[in-house]
C-alpha positions in Angstrom: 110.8 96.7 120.8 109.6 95.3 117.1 108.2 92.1 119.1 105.8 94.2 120.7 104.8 96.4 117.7 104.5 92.9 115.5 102.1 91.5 118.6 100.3 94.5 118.4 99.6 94.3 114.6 98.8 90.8 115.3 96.0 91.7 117.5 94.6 94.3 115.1 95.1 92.0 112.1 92.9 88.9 113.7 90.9 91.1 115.3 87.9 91.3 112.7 88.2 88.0 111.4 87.3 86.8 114.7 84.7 88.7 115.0 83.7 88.6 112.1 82.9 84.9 112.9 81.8 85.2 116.0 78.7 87.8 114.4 78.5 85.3 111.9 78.7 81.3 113.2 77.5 80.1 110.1 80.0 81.2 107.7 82.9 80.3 110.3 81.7 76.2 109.8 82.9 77.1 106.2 86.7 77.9 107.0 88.7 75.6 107.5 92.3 76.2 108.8 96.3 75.5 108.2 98.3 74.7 111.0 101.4 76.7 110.0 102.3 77.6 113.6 106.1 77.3 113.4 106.6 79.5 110.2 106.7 83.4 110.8 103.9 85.3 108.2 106.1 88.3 107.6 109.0 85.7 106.5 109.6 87.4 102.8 112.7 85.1 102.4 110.6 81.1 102.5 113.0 78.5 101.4 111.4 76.7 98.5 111.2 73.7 100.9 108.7 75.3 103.7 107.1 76.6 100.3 106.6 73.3 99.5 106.0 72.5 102.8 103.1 74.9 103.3 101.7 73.6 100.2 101.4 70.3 101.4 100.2 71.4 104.9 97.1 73.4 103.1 96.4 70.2 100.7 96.3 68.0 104.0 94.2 70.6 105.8 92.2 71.0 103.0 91.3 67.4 101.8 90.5 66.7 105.6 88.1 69.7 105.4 86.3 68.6 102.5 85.8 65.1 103.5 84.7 66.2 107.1 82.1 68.8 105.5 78.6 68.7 106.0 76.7 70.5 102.9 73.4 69.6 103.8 73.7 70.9 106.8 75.6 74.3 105.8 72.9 74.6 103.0 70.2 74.2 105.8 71.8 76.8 108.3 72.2 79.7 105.6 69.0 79.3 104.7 67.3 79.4 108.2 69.8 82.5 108.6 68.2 84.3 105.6 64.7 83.6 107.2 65.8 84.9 110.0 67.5 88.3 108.6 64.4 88.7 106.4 62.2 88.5 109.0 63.4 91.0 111.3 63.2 92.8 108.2 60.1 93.8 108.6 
């Protein structure tokens, strides 16, 4: 019975991230994700070794992010959004 309580609060719980994003594309190019898949979030007992782990999973993730960015082109898409939300402004 927990299973299906914990999918439940799962649902809620990504719920308004994704759509959050999906309101919002431009700010979603800007998140970058872990792939931590095989560890369980309400774990409160992490050996230090998936700790560790983890770490280096979100400094892989991360690095590949960052090299794989485009500012320019982030920096070009906010602004065109604020354009866009000031004009309908008005």
């Amino acid at each position: 019975m927990m299973g299906y309580f914990g999918r439940i609060f799962n649902t809620i719980r990504n719920y308004y991230d994704k759509d959050f994003q999906l309101k919002n594309k431009v700010y979603s190019r800007g998140v970058g994700t872990i792939p931590l898949a095989e560890y369980n979030w309400l774990n409160f007992f992490v050996t230090d070794a998936d700790k560790l782990a983890m770490f280096e999973k979100g400094a892989e993730a991360a690095t590949q992010f960052l090299l794989n960015f485009n500012w320019q082109d982030y920096k070009n898409d906010r602004a065109f959004m604020q354009t866009t939300i000031e004009g309908n402004k008005g």
